[in-house]
C-alpha positions in Angstrom: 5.5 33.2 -6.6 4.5 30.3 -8.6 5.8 30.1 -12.3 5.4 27.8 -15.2 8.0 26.8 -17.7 7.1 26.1 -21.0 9.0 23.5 -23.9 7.2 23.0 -27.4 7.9 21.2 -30.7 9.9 20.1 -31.8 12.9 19.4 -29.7 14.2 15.9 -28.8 12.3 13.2 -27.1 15.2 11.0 -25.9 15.4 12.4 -22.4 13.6 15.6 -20.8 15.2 18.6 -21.7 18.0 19.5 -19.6 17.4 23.3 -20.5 14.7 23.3 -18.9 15.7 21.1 -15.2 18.9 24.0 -14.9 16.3 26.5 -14.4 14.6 25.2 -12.7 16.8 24.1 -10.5 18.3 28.0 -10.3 14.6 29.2 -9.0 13.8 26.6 -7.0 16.8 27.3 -5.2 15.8 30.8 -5.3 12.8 29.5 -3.5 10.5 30.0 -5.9 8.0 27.1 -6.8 7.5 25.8 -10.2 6.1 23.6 -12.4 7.0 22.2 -15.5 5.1 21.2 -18.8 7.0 19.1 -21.4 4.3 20.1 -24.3 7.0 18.7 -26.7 6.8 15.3 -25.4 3.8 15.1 -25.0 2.5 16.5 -28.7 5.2 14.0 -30.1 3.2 10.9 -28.2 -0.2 11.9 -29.2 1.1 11.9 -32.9 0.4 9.0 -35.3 3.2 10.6 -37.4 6.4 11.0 -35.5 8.8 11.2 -38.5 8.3 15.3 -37.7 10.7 14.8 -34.6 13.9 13.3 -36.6 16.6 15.8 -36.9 16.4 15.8 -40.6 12.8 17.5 -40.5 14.2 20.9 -38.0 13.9 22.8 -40.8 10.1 22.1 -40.8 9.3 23.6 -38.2 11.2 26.6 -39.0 8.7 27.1 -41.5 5.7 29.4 -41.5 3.0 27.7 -43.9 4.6 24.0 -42.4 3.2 25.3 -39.0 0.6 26.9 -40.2 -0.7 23.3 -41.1 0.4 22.3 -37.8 -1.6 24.1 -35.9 -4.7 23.6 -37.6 -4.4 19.9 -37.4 -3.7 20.2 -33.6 -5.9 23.3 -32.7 -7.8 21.2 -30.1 -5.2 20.1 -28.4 -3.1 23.4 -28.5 -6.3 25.1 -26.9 -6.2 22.3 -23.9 -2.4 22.8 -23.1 -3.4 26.6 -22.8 -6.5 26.0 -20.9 -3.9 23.9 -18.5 -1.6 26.4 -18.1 -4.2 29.0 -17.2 -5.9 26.4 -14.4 -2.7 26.9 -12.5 -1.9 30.4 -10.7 1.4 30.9 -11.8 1.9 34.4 -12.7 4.9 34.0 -14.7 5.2 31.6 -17.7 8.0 31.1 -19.4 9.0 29.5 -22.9 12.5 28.0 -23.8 12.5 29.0 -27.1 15.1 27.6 -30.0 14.9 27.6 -33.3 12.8 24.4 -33.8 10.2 25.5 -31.0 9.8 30.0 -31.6 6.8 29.5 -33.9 4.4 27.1 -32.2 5.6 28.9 -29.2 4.3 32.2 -29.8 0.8 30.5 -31.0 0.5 28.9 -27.9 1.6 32.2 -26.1 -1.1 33.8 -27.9 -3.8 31.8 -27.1 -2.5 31.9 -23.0 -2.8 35.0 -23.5 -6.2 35.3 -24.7 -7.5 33.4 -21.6 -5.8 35.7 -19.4 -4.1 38.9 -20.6 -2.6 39.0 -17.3 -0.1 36.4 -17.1 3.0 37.7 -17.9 5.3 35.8 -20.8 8.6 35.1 -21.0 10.7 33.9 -23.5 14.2 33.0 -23.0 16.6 30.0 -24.7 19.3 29.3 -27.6 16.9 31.1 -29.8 16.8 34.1 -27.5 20.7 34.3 -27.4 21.5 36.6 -31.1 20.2 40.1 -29.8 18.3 40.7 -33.4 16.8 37.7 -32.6 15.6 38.6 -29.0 14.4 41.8 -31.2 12.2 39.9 -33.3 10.8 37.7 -31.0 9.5 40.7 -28.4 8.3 42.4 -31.2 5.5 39.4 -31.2 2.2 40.9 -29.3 2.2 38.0 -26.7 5.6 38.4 -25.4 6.3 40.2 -22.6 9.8 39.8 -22.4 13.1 38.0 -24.0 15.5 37.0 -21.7 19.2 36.9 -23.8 22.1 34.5 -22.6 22.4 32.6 -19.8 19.2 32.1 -17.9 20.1 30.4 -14.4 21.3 34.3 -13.1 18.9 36.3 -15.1 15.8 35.1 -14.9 15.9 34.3 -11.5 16.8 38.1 -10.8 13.9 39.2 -13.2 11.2 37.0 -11.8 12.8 38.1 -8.3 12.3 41.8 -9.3 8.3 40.5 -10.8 7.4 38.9 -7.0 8.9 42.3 -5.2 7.5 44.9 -7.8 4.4 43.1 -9.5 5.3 44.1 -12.9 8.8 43.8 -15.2 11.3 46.5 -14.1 14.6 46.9 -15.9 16.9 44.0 -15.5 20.4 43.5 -17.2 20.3 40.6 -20.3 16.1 41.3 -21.0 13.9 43.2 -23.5 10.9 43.6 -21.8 7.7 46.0 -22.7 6.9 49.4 -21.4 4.1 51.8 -22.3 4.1 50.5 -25.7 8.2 50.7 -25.8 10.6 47.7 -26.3 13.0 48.6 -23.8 16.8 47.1 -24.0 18.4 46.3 -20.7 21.7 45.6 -22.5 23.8 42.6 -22.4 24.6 40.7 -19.0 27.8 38.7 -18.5 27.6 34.8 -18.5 28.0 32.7 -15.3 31.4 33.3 -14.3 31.9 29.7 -12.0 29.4 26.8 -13.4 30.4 24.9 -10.9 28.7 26.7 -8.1 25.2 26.1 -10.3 22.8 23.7 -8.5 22.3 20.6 -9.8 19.9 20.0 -12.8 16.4 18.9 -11.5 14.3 16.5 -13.2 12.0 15.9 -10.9 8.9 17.2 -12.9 9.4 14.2 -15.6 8.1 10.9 -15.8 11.0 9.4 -17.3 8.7 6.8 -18.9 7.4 8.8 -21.3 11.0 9.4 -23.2 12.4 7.0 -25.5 15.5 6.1 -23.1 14.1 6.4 -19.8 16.9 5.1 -18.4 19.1 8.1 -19.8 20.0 12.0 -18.6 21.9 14.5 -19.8 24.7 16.8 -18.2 26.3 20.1 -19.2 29.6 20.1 -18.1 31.1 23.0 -20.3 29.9 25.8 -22.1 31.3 27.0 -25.4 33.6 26.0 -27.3 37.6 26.7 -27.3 37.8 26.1 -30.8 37.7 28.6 -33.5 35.8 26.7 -36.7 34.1 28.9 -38.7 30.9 27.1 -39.7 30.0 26.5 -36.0 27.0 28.4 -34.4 28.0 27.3 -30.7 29.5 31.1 -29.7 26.5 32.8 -30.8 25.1 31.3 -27.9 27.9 30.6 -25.5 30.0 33.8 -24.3 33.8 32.3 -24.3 34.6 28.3 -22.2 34.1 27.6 -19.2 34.1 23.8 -17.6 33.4 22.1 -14.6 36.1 20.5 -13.0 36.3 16.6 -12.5 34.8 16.6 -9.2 31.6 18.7 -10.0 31.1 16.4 -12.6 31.3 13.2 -10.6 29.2 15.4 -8.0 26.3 16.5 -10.2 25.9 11.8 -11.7 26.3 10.8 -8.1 23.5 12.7 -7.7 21.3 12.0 -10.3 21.9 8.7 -9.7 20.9 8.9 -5.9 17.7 10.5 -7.2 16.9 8.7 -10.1 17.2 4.7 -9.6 16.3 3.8 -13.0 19.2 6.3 -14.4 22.4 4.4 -15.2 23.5 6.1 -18.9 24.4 10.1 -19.3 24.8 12.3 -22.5 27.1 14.8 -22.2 25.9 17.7 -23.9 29.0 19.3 -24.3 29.7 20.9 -27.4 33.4 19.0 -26.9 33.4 16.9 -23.7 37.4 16.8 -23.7 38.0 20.4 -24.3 39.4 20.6 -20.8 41.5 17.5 -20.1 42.5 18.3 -16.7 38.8 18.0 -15.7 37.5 15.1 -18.0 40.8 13.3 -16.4 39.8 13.8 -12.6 36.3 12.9 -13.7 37.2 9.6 -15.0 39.1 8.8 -12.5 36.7 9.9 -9.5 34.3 7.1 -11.4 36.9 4.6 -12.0 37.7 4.4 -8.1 33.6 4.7 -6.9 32.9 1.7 -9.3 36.3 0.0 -7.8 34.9 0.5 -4.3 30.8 0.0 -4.9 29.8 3.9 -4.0 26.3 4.0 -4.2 25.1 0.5 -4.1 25.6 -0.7 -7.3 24.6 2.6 -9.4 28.5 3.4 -10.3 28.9 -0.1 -11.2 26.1 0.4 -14.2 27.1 3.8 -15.2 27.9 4.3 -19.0 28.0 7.6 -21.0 28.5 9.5 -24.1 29.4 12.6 -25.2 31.0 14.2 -28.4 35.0 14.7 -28.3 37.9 16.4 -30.5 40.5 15.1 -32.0 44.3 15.8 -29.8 47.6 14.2 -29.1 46.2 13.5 -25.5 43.9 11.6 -26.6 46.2 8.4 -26.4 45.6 4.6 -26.1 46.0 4.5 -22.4 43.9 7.5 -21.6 41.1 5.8 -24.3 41.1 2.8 -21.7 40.9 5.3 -18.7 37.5 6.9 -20.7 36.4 2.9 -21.1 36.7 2.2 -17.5 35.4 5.1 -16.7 32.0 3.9 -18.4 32.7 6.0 -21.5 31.0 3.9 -24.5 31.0 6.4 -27.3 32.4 9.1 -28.7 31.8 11.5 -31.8 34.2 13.0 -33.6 33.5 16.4 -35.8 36.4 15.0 -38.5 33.9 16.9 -41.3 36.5 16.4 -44.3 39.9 14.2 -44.3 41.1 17.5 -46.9 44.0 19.4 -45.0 43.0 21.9 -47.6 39.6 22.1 -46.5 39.9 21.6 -42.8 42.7 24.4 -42.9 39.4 26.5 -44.5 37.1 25.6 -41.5 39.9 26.4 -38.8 39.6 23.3 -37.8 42.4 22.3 -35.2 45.7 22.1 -36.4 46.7 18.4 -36.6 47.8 16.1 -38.8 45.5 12.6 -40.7 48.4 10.9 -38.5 46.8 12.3 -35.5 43.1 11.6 -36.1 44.0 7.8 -38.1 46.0 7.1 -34.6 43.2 8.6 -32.3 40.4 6.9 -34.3 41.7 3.9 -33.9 42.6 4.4 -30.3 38.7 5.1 -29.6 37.9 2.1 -31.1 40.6 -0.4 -30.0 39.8 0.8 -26.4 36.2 -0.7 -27.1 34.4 2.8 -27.4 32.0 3.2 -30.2 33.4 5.7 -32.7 30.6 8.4 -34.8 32.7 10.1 -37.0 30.5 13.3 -38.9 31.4 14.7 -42.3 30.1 17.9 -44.3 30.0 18.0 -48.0 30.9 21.0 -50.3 32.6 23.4 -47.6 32.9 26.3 -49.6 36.1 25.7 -51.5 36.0 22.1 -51.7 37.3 20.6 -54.8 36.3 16.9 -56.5 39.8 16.1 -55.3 39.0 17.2 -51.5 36.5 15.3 -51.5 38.2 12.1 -52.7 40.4 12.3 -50.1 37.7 12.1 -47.7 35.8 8.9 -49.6 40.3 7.3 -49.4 40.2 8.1 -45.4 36.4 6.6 -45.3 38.4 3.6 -47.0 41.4 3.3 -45.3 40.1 3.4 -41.5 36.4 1.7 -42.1 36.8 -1.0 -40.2 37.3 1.7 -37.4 34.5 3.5 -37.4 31.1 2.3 -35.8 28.8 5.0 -37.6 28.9 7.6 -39.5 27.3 10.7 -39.8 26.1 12.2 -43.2 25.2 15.9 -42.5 21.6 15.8 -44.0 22.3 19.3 -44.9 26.0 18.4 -46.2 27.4 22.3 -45.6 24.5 24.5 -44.1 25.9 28.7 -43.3 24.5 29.5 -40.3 23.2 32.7 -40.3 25.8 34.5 -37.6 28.5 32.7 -38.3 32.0 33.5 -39.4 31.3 31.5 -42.4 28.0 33.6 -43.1 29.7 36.7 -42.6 32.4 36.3 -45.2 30.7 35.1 -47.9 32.4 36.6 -50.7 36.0 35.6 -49.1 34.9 32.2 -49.6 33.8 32.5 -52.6 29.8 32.1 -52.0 27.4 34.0 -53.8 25.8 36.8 -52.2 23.0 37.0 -54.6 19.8 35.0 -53.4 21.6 33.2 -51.1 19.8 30.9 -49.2 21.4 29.1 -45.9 20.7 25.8 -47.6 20.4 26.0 -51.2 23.6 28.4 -51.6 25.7 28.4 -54.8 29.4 29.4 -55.2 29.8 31.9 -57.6 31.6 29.7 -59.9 28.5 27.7 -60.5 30.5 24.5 -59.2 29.5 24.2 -55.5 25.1 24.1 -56.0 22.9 22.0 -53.3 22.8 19.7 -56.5 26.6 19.1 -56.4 26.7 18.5 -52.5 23.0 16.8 -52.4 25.3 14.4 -55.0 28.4 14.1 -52.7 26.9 13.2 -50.2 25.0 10.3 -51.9 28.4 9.4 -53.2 29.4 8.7 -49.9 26.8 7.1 -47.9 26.7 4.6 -50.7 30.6 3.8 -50.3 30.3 3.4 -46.2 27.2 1.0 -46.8 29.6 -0.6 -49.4 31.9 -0.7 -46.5 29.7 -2.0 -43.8 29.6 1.0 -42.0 26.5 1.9 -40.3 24.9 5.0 -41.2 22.9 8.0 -39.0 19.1 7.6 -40.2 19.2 11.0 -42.1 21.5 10.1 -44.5 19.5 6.5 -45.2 16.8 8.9 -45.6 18.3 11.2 -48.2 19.7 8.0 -50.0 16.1 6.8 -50.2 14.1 10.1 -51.2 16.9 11.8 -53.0 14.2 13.2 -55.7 12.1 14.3 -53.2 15.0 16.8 -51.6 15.6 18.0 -55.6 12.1 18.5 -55.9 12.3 21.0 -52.9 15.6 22.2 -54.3 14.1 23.4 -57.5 9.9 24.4 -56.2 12.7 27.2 -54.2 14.8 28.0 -57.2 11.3 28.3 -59.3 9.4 30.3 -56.5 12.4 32.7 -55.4 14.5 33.5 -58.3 13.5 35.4 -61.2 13.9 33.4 -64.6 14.3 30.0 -63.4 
């Protein structure tokens, strides 16, 4: 059986999508043959206007009129993508759906479907992993069935039981359609041992057509140990799991093997040094195969990324380890320099001491350091907040960017934070993920929108580069009021 996987807009266009390469990897292994259509990338280079695909403009395309305009300035070339996915016999076509992609994905799965009502649809992705969101997304007519979690296992067993049975039978982790029912297959646990998962294939990209063609991406953990309570990443990760060292190494060697052009890697771990047993062997697998020339001259080239947390391990010598290593940058979550506040995210327990030292460390070691920050975390005082523009004066000359959350303290729908509300003293009534208010009055999108303006404008004072979304917001700061009050005036009565 043949089947075609699916990735709209918006999503990045740095490298191919690695969501994407890990299944199919999983059902090629399967022996199953597929093929692969990066509609995302390919939309985006078609554009005159690419400003859509910053990460400041997701929550465009989260938006039902903003699509709506979309679509009818691309209808032409959304009816040719379908008409190319019908040319080809696969029976099965399957969408990786998240948050930024559900919308145009379903449009385009409903005009597949009215070429050929026979093809059956799958959707399946980050988006996909919240069951009332797998609920609302079969509950659109073109959908034939939600795959929640984890994909590699499931999917392949669905399509498996699709090849044997020629129509969707009842598979663990899937709503699927039945006689006009939605039928719920119940929850499926998450793969156990990611290190036995086949490599990630990328094989059905032309690398040229990304901005960093010379870049990847790897997934060497899933979840997230930590317990902060503004973070969406267990929503869609059941509990941690990491590959160890070895896998790691395993899974660049071959990518690079494969890939000549390849020589930089993002890790796409949510924190790349939550297990520091395996980051360790990893770094020092590389280390030796550069020492000794493994693969030509590949190792020798190899640099990477990835984001990091701050820990006491974390120390100057195991910085240069990471440098050797090919390690070239690393972001840190900080978020607020408040023990106050941070103690209020459940962030980890250390001390400024800590993350001055290990800031430092980073960069000393000759490893670029991103350092993010949120603005008005429910609770967060004029004072808190001083103490985080002090730290951003104290340490500057440490820190090689910084990141100004364009949405300074979004609540995630799902989250702890969005589920305690009223313990943290946010306003139930009209809230709005965005545009929330603390019942106090104090904490409004004006206050934080005005925090972090405060900032940015003290780390350009400071010669510290800035992340383009928060040169954005410093430049159009009316334009994001504007928005601000068009909601308050369309959505709350009075105003």
């Amino acid at each position: 059986m043949k089947v075609v996987l699916i990735l709209t807009p918006s999503w990045g266009i740095e490298t191919p999508p690695l969501g994407i390469a890990l299944l199919a990897a999983s059902l090629r292994k399967r022996g199953f043959k597929v093929q692969v259509f990066d509609f995302n990338v390919r939309f985006h280079n078609q554009q005159k206007e690419r400003g859509l695909w910053k990460g400041e403009e997701d929550l465009h395309w989260e938006s039902e009129s903003d699509i709506a305009k979309f679509v009818k300035e691309n209808n032409e070339l959304l009816n040719s993508f379908a008409s190319e996915v019908c040319l080809t016999d696969a029976q099965v076509i399957g969408f990786s759906i998240y948050n930024t992609t559900w919308r145009l994905s379903v449009e385009l799965a409903r005009r597949i479907k009215e070429k050929d009502k026979n093809r059956i649809l799958i959707f399946g992705g980050q988006r996909c992993y919240p069951v009332q969101a797998a609920e609302g997304l079969i509950n659109n007519d073109p959908v034939d069935a939600v795959v929640m979690g984890e994909g590699e296992e499931v999917l392949v067993e669905l399509i498996d039981k699709i090849d044997k049975l020629k129509r969707i039978e009842f598979c663990p982790g899937v709503f699927y359609k039945k006689g006009g029912r939605v039928i719920d297959c119940g929850r499926r646990p998450a793969v156990a041992n990611i290190n036995k998962l086949p490599f990630p294939d990328f094989s059905d990209y032309n690398l040229a057509d990304y901005d960093n063609p010379h870049q990847l991406s790897i997934l060497s953990n899933r979840g997230c140990p930590y317990p902060c309570v503004f973070c969406s990443t267990k929503l869609f990760w059941a509990g941690f799991r990491s590959m160890n060292g070895q896998r790691m190494f395993s899974e660049i060697d071959y990518q690079l093997s494969h890939h000549k052009e390849v020589n930089f890697f993002t890790f796409n771990d949510h924190v790349v040094n939550a297990d520091m047993r395996a980051l360790t062997d990893f770094c020092e697998l590389v280390i030796d195969a550069k020492l000794n020339h493994r693969n030509s001259s590949s190792w020798e080239k190899l640099i990477w990324r990835g984001a990091a947390v701050i820990r006491d391990e974390m120390s100057a010598d195991f910085m240069c380890k990471m440098q050797a290593a090919g390690c070239t940058e690393l972001e840190y979550g900080i978020e607020s320099a408040s023990v106050a506040i941070r103690k209020l995210m459940n962030k980890p327990p250390y001390d400024l001491g800590v993350l001055r030292k290990v800031i430092r460390d980073t960069h000393s070691a000759g490893i670029r350091t991103r350092v993010n920050f949120m603005f008005g975390f429910p609770g967060e005082t004029e004072d808190d907040f001083q103490e985080t523009l002090n730290f951003l004066k104290e340490n500057h000359i440490f820190f090689d960017q910084v990141h100004a959350s364009e949405t300074f303290c979004h609540i995630d729908p799902g989250t702890y934070l969005a589920g305690h509300l009223s313990q943290l003293g946010v306003s139930e009534k009209n809230f709005h993920p965005l545009y929330w208010e603390s019942r106090d009055g104090r904490n409004t999108y004006p206050q934080r929108l005005r925090r972090h303006q405060e900032f940015c404008q003290l780390a350009v004072a400071l010669g510290i580069p800035l992340s383009s979304g928060g040169h954005k917001i410093m430049l159009h700061k009316e334009y994001f009021l504007e928005e601000y009050n068009r909601y308050k005036k369309e959505n709350i009565v009075g105003v």
